[in-house]
Legacy VTK file of the C-alpha trace (Angstrom):
# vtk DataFile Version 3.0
C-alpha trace
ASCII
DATASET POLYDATA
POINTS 468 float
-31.387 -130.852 53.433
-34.589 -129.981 51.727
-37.604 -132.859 51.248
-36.935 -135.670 48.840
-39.998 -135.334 46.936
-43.791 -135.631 47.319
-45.458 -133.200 49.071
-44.563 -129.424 49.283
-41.622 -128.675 51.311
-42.095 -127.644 55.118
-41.525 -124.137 56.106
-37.910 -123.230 56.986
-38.662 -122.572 60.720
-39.523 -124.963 63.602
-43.673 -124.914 63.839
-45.273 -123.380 66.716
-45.796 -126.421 69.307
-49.565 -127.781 69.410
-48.987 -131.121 70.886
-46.555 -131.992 73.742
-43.161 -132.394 73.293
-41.106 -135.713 74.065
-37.221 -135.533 74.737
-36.088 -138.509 73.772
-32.646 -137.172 74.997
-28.903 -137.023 73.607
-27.715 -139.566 70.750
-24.415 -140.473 71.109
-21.507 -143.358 71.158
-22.886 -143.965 75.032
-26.615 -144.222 73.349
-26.467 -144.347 69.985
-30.298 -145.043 69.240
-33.101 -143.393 70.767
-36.882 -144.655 70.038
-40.343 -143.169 70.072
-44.050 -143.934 68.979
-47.097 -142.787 69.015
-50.758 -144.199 68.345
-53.401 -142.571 65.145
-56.807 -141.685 66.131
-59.084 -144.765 66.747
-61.873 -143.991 63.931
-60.877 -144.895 60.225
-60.341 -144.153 57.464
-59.397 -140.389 58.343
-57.801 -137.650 56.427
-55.210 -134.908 58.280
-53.481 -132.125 56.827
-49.613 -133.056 56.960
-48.174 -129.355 57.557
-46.793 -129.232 60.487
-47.556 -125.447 60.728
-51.340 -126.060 61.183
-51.407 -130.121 62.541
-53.348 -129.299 65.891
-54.702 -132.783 65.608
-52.123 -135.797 64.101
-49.227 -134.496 65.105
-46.296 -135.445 67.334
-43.394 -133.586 68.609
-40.124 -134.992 70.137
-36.525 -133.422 70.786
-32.824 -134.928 70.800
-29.873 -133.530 71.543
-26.376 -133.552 69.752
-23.537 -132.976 71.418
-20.308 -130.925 70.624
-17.778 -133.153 68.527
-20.550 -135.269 67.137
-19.814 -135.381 63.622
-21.551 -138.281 62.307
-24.852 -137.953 60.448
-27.719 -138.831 62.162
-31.312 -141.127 60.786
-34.544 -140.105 61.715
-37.310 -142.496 60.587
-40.561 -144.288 61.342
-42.462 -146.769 60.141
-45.924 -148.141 60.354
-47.179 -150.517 63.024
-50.113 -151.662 60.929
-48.618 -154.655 58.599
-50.809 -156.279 55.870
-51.845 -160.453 56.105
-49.176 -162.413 57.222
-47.083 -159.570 57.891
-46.863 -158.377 54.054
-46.098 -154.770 52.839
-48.850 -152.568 54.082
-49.637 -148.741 52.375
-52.728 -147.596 54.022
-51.091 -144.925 56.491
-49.272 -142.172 55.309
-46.469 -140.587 57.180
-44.674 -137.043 56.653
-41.506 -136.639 58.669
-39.742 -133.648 59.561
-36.591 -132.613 61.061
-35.927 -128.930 62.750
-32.114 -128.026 63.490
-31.004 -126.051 66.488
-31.709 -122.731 64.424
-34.826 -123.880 63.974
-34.518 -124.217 60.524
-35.815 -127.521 58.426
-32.649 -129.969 58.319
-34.559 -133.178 57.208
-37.327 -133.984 55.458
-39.042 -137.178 54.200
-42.840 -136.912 52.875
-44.986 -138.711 49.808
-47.728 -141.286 50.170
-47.648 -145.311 49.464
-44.675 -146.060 51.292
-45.217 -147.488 54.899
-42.457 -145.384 56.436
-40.278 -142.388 56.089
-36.768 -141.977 57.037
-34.621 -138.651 56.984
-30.835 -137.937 57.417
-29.419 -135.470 58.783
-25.979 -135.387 57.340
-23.475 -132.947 59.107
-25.237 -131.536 62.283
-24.552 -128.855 63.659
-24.566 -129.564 68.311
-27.493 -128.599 69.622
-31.044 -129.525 70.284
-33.656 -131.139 67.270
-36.676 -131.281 66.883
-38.983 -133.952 65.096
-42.426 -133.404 63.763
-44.167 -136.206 62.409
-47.472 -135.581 60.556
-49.930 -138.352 59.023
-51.885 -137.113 55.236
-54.241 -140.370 55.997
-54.861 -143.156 57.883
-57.082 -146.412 56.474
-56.763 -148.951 59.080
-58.167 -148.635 62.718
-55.539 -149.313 65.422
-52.529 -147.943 63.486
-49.301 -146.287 64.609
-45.862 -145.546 64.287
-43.112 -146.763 65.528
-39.697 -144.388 65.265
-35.699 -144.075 65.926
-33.257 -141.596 65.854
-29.980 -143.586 64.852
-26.630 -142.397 65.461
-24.988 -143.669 61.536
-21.655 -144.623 63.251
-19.806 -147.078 65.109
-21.848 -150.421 66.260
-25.395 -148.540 65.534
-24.168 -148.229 61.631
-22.415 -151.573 60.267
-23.341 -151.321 56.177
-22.303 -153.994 54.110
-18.608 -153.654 52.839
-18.346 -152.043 49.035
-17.415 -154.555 46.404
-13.230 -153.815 45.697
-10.985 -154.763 42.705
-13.553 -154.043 40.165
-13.660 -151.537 36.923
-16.919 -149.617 36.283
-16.549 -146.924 33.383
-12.935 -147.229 33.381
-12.594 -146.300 36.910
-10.914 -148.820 39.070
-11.616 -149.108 42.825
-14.322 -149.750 45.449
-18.233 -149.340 44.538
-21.349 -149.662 47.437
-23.392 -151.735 45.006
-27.262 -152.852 45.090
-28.115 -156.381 45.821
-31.554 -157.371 45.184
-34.184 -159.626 46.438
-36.804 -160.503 45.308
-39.758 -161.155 48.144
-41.947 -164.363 47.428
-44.799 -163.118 46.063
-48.329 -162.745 47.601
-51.950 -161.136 48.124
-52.760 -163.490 45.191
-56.025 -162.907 43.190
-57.774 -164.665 40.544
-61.706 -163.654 40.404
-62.443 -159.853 41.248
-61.012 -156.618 40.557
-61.373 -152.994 41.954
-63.576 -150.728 39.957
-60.087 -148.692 39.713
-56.575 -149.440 40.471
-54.407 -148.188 43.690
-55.932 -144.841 44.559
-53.709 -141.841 44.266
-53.394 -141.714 48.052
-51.200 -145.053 47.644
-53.069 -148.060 48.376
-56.054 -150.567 46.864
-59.155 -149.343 47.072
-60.998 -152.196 49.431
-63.687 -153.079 47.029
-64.107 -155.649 44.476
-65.887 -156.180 41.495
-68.202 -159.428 41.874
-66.492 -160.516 38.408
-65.363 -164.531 37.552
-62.299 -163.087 36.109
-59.798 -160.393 37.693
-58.653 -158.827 34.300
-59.269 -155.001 33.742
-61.109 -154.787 30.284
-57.807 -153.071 28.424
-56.062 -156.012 29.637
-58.162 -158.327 28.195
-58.579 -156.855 24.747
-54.910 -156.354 24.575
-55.135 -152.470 24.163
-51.838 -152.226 26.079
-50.060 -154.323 23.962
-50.821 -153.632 20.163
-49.009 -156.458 19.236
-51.812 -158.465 16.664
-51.171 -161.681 17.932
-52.424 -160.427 21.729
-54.896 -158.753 19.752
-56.548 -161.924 18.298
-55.396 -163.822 21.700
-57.481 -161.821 24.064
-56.535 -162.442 27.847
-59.825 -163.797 29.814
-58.133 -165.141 33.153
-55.494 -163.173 35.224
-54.111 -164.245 38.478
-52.794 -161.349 39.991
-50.868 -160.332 42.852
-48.157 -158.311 44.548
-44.495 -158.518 44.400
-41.677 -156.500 46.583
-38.389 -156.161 45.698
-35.766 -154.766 47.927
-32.159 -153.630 47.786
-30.178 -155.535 50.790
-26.907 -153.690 49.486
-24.446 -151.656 50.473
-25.520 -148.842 47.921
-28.819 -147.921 46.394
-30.180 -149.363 42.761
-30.289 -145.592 40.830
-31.389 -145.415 37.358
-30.950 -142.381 35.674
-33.423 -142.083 32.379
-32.848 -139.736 29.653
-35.924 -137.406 29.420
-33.936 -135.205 26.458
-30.518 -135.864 26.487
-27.143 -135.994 24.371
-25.993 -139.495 23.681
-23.282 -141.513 22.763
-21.390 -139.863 19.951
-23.392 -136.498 20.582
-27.040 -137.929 19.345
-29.624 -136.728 20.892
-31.895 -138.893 23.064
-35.456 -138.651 23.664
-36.916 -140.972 26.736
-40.661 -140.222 25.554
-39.487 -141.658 21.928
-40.513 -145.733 21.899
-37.343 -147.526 21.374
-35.087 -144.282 21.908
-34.894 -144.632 26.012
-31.704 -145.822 27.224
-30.897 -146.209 30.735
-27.621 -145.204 32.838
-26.518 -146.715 36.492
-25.412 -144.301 38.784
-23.070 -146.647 40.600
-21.977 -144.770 44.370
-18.423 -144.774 45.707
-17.389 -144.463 49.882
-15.643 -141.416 48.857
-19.065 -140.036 47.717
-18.283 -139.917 43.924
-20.708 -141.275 41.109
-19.695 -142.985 38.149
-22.239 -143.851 35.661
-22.681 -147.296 32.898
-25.548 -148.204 30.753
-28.077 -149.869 32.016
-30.102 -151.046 29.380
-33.577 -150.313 27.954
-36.427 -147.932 29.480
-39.663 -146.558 28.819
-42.037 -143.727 28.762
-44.952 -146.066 30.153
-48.146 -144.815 28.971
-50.905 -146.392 30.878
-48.983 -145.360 33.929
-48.062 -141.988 32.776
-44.116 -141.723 34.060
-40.982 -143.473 32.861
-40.335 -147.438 33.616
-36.700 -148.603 33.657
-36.887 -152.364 31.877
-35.460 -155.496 33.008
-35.734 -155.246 36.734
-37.816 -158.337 37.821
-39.245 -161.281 35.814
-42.145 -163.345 37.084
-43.317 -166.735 35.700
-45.521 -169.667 36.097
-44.612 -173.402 36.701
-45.798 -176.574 37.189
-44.955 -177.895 41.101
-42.062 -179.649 40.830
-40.358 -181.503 43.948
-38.363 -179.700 46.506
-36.495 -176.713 44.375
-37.311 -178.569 40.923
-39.748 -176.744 38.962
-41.855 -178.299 36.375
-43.232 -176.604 33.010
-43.315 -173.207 32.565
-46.951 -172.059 31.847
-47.226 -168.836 31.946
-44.530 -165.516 32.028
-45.710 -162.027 33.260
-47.119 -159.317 31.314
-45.106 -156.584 33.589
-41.915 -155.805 32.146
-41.223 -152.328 33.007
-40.968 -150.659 36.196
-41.079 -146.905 38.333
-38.180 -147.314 41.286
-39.326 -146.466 44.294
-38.953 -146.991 47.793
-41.718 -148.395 49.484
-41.614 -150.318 52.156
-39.448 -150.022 55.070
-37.931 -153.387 55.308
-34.555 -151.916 57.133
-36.321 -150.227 59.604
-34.963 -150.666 62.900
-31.252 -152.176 61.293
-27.893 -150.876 61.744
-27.065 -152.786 58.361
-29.334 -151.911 55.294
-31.020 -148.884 55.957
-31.164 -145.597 54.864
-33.345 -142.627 54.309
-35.928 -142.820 51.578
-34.342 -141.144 48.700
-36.681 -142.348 45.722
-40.659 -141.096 45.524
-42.843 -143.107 43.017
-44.536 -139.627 42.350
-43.167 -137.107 41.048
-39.545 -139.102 40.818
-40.952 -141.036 37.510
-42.659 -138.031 36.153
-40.385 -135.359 35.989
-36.679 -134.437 35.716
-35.303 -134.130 38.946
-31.297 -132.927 37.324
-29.879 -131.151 34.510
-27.289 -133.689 34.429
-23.271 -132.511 34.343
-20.978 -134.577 32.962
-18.557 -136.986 34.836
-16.470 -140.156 34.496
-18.682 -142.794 32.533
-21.642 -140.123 32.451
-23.910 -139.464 29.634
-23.324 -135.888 27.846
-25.879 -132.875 28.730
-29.518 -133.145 29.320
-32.985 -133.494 31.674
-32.793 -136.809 33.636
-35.154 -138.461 35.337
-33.970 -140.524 38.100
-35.475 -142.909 40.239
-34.348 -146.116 42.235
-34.306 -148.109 45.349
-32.157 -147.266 48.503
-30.424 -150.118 50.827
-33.165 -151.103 53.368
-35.953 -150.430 51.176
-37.796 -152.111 48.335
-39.969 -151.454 45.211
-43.856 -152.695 45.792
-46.161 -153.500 42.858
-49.512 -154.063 44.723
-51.426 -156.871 42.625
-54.298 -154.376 41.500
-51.630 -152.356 39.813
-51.897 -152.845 35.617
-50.166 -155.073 33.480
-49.734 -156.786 36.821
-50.635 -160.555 36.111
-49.729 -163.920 34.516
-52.389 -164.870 32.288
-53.566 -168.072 32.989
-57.000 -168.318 30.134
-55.620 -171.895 29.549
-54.079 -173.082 32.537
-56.145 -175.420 34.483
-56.900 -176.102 38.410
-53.619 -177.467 39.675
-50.665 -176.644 41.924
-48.109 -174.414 40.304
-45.198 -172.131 41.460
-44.766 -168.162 40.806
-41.234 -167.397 40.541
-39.529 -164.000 40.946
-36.233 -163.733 39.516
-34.272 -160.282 39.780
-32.048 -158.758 37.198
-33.197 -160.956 34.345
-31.456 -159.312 31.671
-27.925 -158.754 33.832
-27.854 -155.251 33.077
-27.783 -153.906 35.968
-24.563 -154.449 38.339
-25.292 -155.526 41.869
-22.703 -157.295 44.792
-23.378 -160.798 45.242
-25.420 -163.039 42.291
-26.191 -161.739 39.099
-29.834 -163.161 39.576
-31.821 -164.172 42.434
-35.003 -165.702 42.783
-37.697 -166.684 45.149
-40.849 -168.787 44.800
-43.817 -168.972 46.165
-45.921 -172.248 45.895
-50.042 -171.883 45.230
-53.175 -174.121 44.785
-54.781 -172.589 41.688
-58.981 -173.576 41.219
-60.607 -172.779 38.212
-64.797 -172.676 38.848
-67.658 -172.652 37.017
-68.302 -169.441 39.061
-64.867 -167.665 39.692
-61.327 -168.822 40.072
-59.264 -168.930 43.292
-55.390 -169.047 44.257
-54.700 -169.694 47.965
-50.936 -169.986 48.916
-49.499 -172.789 50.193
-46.035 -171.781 51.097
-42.962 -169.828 50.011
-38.980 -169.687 49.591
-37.136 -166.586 49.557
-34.458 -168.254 48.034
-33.978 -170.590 45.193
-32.126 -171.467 42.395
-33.015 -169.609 39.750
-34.609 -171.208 36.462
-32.273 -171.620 33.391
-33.616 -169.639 30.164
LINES 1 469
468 0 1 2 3 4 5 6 7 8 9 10 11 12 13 14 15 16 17 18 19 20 21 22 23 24 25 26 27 28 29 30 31 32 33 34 35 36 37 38 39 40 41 42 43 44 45 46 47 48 49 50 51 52 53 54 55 56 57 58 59 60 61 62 63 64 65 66 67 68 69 70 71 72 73 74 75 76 77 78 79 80 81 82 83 84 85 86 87 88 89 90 91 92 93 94 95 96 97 98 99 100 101 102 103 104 105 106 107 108 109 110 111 112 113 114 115 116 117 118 119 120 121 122 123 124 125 126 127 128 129 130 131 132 133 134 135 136 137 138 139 140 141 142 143 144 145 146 147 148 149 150 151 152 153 154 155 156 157 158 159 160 161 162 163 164 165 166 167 168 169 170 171 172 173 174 175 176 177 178 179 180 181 182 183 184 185 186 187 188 189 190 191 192 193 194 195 196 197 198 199 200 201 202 203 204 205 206 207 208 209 210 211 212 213 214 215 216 217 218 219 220 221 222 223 224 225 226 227 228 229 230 231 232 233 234 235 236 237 238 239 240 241 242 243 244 245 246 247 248 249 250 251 252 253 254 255 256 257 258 259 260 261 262 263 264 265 266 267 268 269 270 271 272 273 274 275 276 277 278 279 280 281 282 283 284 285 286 287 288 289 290 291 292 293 294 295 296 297 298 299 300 301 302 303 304 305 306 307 308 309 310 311 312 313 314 315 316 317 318 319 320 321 322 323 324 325 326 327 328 329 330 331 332 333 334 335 336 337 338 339 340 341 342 343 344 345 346 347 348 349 350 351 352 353 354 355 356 357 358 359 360 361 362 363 364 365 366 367 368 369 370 371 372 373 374 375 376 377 378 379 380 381 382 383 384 385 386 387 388 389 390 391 392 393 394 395 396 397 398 399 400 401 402 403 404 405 406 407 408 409 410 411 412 413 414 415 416 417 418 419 420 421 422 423 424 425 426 427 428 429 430 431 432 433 434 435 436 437 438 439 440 441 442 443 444 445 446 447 448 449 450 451 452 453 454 455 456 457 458 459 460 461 462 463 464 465 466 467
């Protein structure tokens, strides 16, 4: 299985060994998981090259063993030990994962920065000996690690949630793994300062601020994303910012296929880049490994961002603090609307439910075509498609510096209000469980003379979502 995406692929043969190698020893039914771990170099922030061919330094080695009339596919993953405040999504190391067969050829790969984590299947192996090489491209916080399985995907190690049965997608009848989604109360709020640039290309905020009363970039406040006149003449001078995380708790990944140049319905063509001509499919997964594809609703070639956005995925708002799960007012909606599927952070790490490998990478996934798409039941005609999404066990991460990442709040005063995030606000996409869910999290907004400030004063990851 060659990488997912992100950086180049590793060379096809097992790298000579510069650090010392761990057996971890055979995975089996009789011991089904076998862990490891290792510790980054003390000084940060530090850069290391992520080949394995040449990783004298920041590199770690470890064998396992698969034995004859093993058949089921194995997960090789790891995940940061380094979390962000109060245990929140955390970028700042990046891992590069690979996976060496017992012809010493690359089985597995999972590489590409701002996730924290990497996880790579190996799907039919072959008995025999394996060996894992995992490589860091940088590391920002001082004291961080990994932490890392090998996971036999079968038996009481691998219990997914059951597909959804009885249903008709596309005019096939049967059993789908569908998405569910979650929505993660949101946090890292911010409502004075910004960073002189958003999330660096290695994947996380850069730690600086801007000594600035407001935390609006200046596009954002003229309203040069959004041409619209009334934003225009409405010009955004407060933002309170911050990050949300949404993550698939399903038994089958959220995947969005996008139309870069494609043949529609009734043999029009379809160009993504085209405002208003981007269409989205679902590419809804079967147990018997088929596909079948439905619409999905709108997309986007996103401009400021440079890749494509699917539409509709989450929905953030503003209220007034009710009492218990009452909200009050609605005062404010976000200016986000579109969004690049990725997988991000590891939140199945360590489960024998929702898990998986990480399929989806932010960059190049959104960018560029990664099928020339054939034709199947429900399946749009001929084309480039660019597909992105977000596997079981992972979610999608919009750090708060990111743009168009904000309610705007230029005429809200100091008081206590709740952000809600509700999932799936259109309904287009089709997930197991509720059409919508939502989560809240409850904050003490102060508006000074000075600078503003938003300091959290609790959360709910679930709630009943707000009528419209």
């Amino acid at each position: 299985m060659a990488p997912s995406s992100g950086l180049p692929g590793a060379p096809p043969v097992t790298p000579p060994t510069t650090s010392p190698v761990h057996s971890l020893g055979t995975v089996d039914a009789g011991t089904p998981v076998r862990d490891f771990g290792a510790s980054l170099p003390p000084s940060s922030p530090i850069v290391n090259n992520p080949d394995p061919v040449v990783c004298a330094m920041g590199c770690w080695e470890y064998t396992f063993a698969v034995p004859r009339g093993s058949s089921a596919p194995v997960l090789v993953s790891v995940k940061s030990t380094k979390a962000g405040p109060e245990g929140t999504f955390n970028a700042d190391q990046g891992f590069d994962l690979y996976v060496y067969g017992p012809d010493n050829k690359l089985a597995a790969a999972a590489n590409g920065v701002g996730a924290n984590g990497q996880g790579a299947q190996v799907t039919s192996p072959a008995p025999g000996t394996y060996t894992v090489v995992v490589t860091y491209t940088y590391a920002y916080d001082t004291g961080s690690g990994f932490t890392g399985e090998v996971r036999l995907m079968a038996g009481p190690s691998w219990t997914p949630p059951p597909a959804t049965c009885g249903i008709a997608v596309s005019g096939v009848t049967g059993c789908f793994d569908l998405p569910r989604l979650q929505a993660l109360p949101a946090f890292a709020f911010t409502a004075s300062g910004i960073p002189p640039a958003p999330s660096s290309p290695l994947g996380f905020p850069i730690p600086l601020n801007l000594p600035l009363p407001t935390s609006c970039y200046a596009d954002e406040t003229v309203g040069l994303d959004n041409t619209q006149v009334t934003h225009l003449n409405n010009p955004t001078l407060r933002c309170l910012r911050f990050t949300t995380d949404i993550v698939n708790v399903g038994a089958g990944p959220l995947t969005a296929q996008i139309p870069a140049a494609a043949e529609g319905s009734g043999g029009q063509p379809q160009v993504g880049y085209v405002p208003g001509d981007c269409s989205a499919y679902q590419l809804v997964s079967r147990p018997n490994g088929s596909v079948v594809s439905r619409p999905a609703g709108p997309c986007e070639f996103h401009v400021e961002h440079g890749h494509f956005h699917y539409n509709n995925l989450l929905l953030y708002a503003l209220y007034q603090a009710g009492s218990g799960t009452t909200l009050g007012q609605q005062v404010g909606v976000s200016q986000k609307e579109s969004f690049c599927l990725t997988d991000d952070d590891y939140v199945g790490f360590g489960s024998a439910s929702t898990n998986g490998p990480r399929a989806n990478v932010g960059q190049p996934d959104c960018n560029l075509p990664r099928e020339a798409n054939v034709p199947q039941a429900g399946k749009p005609g001929s084309g480039t498609f660019v597909t992105e999404g977000i596997t079981p066990g992972w979610g999608d991460v919009y750090t708060w510096d990111t743009p168009d990442q904000y309610i705007d709040v230029t005429h809200v005063p100091s008081g206590t209000y709740d952000v809600v995030e509700e999932t799936n606000p259109g309904g287009a996409i089709l997930v197991a469980g509720p059409a919508q869910t939502c989560s809240v999290t409850k904050i003490q907004l102060t508006v000074g003379s000075q600078s503003d400030s938003a300091q959290v004063l609790g959360s709910a990851g679930s709630i009943p979502c707000p009528a419209h």
